[in-house]
C-alpha positions as CSV (number, residue, x, y, z in Angstrom):
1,X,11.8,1.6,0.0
2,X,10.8,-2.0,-0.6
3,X,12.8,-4.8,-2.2
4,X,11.5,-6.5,-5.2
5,X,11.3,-9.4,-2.2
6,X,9.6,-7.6,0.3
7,X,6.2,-9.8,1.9
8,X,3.3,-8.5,3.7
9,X,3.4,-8.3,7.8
10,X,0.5,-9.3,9.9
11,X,0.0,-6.7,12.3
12,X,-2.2,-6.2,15.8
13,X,-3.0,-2.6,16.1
14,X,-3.0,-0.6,19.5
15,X,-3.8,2.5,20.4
16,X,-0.5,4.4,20.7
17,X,2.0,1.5,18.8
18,X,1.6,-1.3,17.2
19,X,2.6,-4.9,17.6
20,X,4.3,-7.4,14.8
21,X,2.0,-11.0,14.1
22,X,4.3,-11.9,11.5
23,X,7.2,-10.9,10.0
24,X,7.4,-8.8,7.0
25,X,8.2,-5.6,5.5
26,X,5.2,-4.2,4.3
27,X,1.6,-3.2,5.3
28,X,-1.6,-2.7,3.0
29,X,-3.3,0.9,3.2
30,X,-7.0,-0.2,3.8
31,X,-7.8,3.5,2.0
32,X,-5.6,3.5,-1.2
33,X,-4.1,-0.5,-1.2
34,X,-1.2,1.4,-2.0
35,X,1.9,-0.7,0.3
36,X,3.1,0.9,3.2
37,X,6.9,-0.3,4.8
38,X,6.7,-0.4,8.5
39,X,9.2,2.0,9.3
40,X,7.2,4.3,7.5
41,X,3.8,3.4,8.9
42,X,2.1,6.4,10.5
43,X,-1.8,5.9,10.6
44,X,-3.6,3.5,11.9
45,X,-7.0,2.2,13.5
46,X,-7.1,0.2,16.3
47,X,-11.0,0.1,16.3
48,X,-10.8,-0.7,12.8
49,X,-7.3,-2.9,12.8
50,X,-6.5,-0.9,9.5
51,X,-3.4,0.5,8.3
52,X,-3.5,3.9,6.2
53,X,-0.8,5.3,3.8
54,X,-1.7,8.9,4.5
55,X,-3.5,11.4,7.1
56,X,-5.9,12.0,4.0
57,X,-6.5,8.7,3.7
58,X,-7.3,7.7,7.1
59,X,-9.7,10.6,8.0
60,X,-11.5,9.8,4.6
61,X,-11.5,6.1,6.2
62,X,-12.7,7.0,9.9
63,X,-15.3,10.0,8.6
64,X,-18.5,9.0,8.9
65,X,-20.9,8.3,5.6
């Protein structure tokens, strides 16, 4: 759960972990925009350098249009 405090990480995404930029406790779902706290963080694209909230939202992201 995030704290009324919480700020925004910077984050390098790689293919099987990610690495921290700058400090924070929080990550932007590029799908939903809903905030996602890092020990929660699931989905990502390293292609893309995108975070996603959900499984749903990241296949919606990745599928092709």
């Amino acid at each position: 759960m995030l704290k009324p405090e919480s700020r925004p990480a910077r984050l390098q995404y790689l293919t099987n972990n990610f690495r921290v930029l700058v400090d924070g406790d929080y990550v932007t779902c590029a799908g939903t925009g809903a905030r996602i706290p890092l020990e929660e963080l699931r989905y990502w694209s390293a292609a893309r350098q995108e975070a996603y909230a959900t499984a749903e939202a990241a296949t919606a992201a990745l599928a092709p249009q």
